[in-house]
C-alpha positions in Angstrom: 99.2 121.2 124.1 103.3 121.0 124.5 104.5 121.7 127.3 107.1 124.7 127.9 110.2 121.6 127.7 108.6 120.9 123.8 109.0 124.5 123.1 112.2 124.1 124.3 113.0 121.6 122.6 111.7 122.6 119.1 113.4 125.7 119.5 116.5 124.0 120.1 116.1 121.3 117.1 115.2 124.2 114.5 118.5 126.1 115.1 120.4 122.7 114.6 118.4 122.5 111.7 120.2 125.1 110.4 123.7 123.3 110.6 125.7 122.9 107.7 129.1 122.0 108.9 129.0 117.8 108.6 131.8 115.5 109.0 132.0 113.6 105.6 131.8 109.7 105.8 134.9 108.2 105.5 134.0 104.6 105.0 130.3 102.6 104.7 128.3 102.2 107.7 128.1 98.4 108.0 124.7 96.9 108.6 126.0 93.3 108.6 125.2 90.1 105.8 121.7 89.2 104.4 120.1 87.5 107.0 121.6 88.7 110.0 120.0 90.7 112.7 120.7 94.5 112.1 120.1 97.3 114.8 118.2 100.7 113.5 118.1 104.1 114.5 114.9 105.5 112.7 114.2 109.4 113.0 110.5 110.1 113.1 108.0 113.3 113.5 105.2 112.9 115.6 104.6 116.8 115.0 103.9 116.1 111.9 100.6 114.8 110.6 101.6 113.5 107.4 104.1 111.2 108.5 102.4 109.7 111.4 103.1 106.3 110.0 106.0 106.0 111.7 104.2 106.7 114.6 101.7 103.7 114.3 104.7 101.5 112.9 106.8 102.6 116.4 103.6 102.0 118.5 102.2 99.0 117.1 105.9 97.2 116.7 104.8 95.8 112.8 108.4 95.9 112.3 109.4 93.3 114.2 106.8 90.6 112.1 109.3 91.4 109.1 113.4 91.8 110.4 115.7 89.2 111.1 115.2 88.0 114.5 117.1 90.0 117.3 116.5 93.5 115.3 116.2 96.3 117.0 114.6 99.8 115.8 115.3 102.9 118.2 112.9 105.1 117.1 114.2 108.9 117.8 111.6 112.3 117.8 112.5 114.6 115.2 110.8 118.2 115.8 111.3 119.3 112.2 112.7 117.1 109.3 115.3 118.7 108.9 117.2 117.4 112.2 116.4 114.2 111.3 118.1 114.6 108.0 121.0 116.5 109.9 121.5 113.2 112.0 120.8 111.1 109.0 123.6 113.0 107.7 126.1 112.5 110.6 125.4 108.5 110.5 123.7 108.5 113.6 120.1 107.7 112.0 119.7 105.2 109.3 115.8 105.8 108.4 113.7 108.8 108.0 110.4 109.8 108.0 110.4 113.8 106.7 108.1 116.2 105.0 109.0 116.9 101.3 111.3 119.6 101.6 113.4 117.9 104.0 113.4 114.6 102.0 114.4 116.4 98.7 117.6 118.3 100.9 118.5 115.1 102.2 119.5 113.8 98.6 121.6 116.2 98.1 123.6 115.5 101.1 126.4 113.2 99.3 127.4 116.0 97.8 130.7 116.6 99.9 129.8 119.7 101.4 126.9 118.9 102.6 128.2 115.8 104.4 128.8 113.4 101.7 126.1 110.9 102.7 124.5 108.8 99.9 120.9 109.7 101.6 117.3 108.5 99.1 114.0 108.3 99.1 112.5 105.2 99.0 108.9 105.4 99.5 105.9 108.0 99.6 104.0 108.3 103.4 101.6 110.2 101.4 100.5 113.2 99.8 97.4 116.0 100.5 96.6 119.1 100.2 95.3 119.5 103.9 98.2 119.0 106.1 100.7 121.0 105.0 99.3 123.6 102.9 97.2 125.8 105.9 96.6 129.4 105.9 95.3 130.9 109.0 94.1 134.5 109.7 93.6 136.0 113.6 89.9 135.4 114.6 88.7 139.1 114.1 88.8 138.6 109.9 86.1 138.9 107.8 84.7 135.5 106.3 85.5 134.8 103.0 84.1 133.5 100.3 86.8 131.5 99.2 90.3 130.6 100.5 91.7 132.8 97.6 89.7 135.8 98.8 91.0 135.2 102.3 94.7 135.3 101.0 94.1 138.4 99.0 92.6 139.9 102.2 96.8 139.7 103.6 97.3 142.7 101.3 99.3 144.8 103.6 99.2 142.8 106.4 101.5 141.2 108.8 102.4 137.2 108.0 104.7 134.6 108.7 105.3 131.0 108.0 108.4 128.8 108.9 110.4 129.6 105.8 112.4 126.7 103.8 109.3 124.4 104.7 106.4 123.1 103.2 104.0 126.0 104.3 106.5 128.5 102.8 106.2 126.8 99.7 102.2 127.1 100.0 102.1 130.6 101.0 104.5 131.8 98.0 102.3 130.1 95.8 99.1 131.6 97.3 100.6 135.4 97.3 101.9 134.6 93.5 98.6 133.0 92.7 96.6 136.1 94.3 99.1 138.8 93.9 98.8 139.9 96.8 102.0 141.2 98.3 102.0 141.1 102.8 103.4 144.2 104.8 105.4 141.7 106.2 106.4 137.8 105.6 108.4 136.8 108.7 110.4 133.6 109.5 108.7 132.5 112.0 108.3 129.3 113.5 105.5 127.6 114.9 105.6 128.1 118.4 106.2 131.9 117.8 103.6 131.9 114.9 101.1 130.4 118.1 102.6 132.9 120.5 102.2 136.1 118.3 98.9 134.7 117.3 98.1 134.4 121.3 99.6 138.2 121.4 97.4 139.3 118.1 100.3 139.9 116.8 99.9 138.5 113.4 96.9 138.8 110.8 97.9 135.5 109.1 100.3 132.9 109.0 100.8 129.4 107.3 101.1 126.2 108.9 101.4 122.0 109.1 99.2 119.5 111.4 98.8 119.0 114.2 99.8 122.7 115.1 97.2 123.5 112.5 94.3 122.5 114.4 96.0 123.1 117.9 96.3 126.6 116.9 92.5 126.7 116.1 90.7 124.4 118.3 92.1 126.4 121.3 90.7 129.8 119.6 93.8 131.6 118.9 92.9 132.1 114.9 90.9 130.6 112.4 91.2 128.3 109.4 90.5 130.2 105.8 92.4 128.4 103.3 94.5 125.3 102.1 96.0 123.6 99.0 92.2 122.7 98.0 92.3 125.8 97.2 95.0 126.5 94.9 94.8 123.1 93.7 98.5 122.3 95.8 99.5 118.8 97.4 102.5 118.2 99.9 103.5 115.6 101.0 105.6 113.0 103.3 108.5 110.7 102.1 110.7 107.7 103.8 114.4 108.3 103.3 117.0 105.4 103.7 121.2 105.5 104.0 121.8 104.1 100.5 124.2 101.5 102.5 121.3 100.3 103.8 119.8 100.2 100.5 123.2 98.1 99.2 123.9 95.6 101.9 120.5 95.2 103.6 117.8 95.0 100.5 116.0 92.2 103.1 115.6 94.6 105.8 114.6 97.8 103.4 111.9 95.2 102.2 111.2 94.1 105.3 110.6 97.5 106.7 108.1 98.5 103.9 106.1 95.7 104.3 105.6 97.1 107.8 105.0 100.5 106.4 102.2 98.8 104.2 101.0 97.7 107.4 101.2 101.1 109.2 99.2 103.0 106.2 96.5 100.5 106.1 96.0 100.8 109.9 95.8 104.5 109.6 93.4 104.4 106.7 91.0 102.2 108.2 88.3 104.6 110.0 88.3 101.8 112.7 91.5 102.3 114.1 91.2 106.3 114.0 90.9 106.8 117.4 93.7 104.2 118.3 96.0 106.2 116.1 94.9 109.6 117.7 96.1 107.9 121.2 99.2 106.7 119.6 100.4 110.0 118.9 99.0 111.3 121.6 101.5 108.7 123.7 104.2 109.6 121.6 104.2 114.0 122.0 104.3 116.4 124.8 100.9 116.4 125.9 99.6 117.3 123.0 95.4 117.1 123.2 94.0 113.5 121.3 91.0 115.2 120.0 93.0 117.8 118.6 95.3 114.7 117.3 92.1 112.9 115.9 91.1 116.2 113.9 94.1 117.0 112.5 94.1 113.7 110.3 90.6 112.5 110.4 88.3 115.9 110.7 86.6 118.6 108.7 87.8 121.9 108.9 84.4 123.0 107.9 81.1 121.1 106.3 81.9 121.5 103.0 85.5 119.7 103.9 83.2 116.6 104.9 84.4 113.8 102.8 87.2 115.3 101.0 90.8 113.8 101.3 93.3 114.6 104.4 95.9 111.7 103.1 96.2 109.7 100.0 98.9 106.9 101.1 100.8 106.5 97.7 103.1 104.3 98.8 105.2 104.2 95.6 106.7 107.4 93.9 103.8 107.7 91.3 103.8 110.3 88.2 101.9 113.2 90.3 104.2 112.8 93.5 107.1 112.9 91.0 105.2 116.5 89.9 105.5 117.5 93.2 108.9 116.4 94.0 110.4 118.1 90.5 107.9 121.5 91.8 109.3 121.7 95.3 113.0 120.8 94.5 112.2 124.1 91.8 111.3 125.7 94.6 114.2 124.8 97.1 116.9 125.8 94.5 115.9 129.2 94.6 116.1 129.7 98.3 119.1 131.8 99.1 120.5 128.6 101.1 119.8 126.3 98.6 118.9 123.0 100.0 118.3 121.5 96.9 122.0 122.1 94.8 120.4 121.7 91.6 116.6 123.1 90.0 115.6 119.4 89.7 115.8 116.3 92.4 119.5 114.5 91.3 119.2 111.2 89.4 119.1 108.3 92.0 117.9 110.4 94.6 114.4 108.5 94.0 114.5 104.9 94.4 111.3 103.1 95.2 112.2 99.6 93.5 111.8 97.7 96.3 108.7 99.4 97.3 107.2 98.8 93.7 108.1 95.1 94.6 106.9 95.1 97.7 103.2 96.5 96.5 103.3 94.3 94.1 103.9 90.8 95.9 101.2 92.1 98.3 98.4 92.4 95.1 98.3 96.7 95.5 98.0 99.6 93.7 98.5 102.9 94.5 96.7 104.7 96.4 96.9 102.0 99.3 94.4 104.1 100.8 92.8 107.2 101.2 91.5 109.1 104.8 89.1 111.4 104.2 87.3 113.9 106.6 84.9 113.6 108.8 82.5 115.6 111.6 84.2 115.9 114.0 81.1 114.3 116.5 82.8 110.8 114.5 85.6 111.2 117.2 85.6 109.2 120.3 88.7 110.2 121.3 88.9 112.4 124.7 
């Protein structure tokens, strides 16, 4: 579990996140001539199940097979995406690995407001409708049926979800879905939706992995529904300075070839364990078997075999749905990360990821990880 510094530290990250006073960029950030050695600063979420890529790219080094000799990558934690597109922001990251929400607010950053920082997507880490998209209820509920009568059973009741993210997009669409209308739908986020959980404080709450399955493998509530049912995906998305993009287009390809490499590794069964202890290195503390579950278990039997991560790679026609959905969504937060109802034109660019799949002989998918008991684990 994280220790009492995480807590600290996540508490501190999500108020930055909340920032919106940026210095604008004055002049391009200069990454140096085809060729050359370049030095990255990479921002990266080991909290966050979906875009642990990044986590076997930092552990297992496939980076350095494909930059210039003498490259360097400093790979930074980012508790929540949104720091990392904060410091992507401020020039002090150059690549980010980000939950969908954050990735669609980061291409709105060059408007000059919002920092003025030509900020895109270049590549999906993948999509599901198990990491993101979890609805959990305190231990004492009835069991359901179905996921949609557990979220109609919130009638009156006292929720929360870290609003602005992912599972605030989930839980809005599950209420809408449902029509079921809380007592209460607090901003909350996930180490006080685990404390008031701890405190039976809350009757429900919506969450991303790992917390996910922290919160319930340590019996402080249980898991009753997901996007499976209400037939909604999330997702996780690699965002890139655009003068990267520009001067560097050998070391943007170079780096997805090395995300190829991470996806694979994480989608082969054989290496699950390896990539539990990975993150497991790279977090406070933070249990491996709980790790392992998040990305490779069942929830329940009749989750056995379905899919935890789908590794797109490319911006395909159903993750463009969900971008166009969630940057719908954004726009009509009072905030408004996302400045307009749809993602802005060039805010997508996955050429040289479409290149890259293609010189390599894939298609997307990549890969698929599906769930399994969790007596498959070996991890302890």
């Amino acid at each position: 579990m994280a220790s009492t510094r995480a807590s600290a530290m996540l508490v501190a990250a999500l108020a930055a996140a909340t920032t919106t006073a940026f210095t604008p960029a004055n002049a391009a950030m200069n990454f140096g001539k085809p060729g050359e050695k370049v030095d990255l600063v990479v921002g990266y979420q080991p909290y966050y199940t979906a875009s642990w890529s990044g986590v076997v790219n930092n552990g297992k080094s496939f980076w350095k097979k494909y930059l210039p000799e003498g490259s360097t990558a400093s790979f930074q934690i980012g508790l929540q995406g949104a720091v990392i597109v904060n410091a992507m922001t401020g020039e002090k990251q150059h690549i980010g690995y980000v939950g969908d929400m954050p990735a669609i607010a980061a291409t709105f950053r060059n408007l000059r407001d919002r920092g003025g920082t030509d900020l895109r997507i270049v590549a999906t880490l993948g999509t599901s409708e198990q990491q993101c998209n979890i609805m959990l209820v305190r231990n004492d509920a009835p069991d359901f049926k179905d996921g949609q009568e557990a979220v109609k059973w919130l009638a009156g009741k006292q929720t929360s979800a870290p609003q602005g993210a992912c599972s605030d997009r989930f839980a809005r669409l599950a209420f809408d879905q449902t029509g079921t209308k809380p007592a209460t739908y607090l901003n909350q986020n996930v180490e006080v939706i685990t404390t008031n959980f701890r405190a039976k404080k809350l009757d429900g709450a919506t969450v991303w992995e790992p917390t996910a399955s922290k919160i319930e493998m340590t019996g402080l509530a249980k898991r009753v529904a997901t996007g499976r049912d209400f037939n909604a995906i999330d997702g996780a998305f690699l965002v890139m300075a655009n003068d990267l993009i520009q001067q560097r287009p050998d070391v943007v390809k170079g780096w997805l070839e090395s995300e190829i490499d991470a996806q694979l590794f994480m989608a082969d069964m054989k290496n699950a364990d390896e990539v539990a202890q990975l993150a497991e290195a790279q977090t406070e503390r933070m249990d491996r078997k709980i790790l392992w579950t998040a990305l490779y278990g069942a929830a329940s039997e009749k989750d056995v075999g379905s899919t935890k991560l789908q590794f797109d790679f490319v911006v395909t026609d159903r993750v463009h749905k969900l971008l166009d959905d969630a940057t719908a969504f954004l726009n009509t937060l009072p905030a408004k990360p996302a400045a307009e109802p749809k993602i802005r034109e060039g805010g997508v660019d996955d050429s040289i990821a479409r290149e890259v799949l293609a010189a390599r002989g894939l298609q997307s998918p990549i890969g698929v990880i599906t769930a399994h008991p969790a007596a498959d684990s070996k991890a302890n």
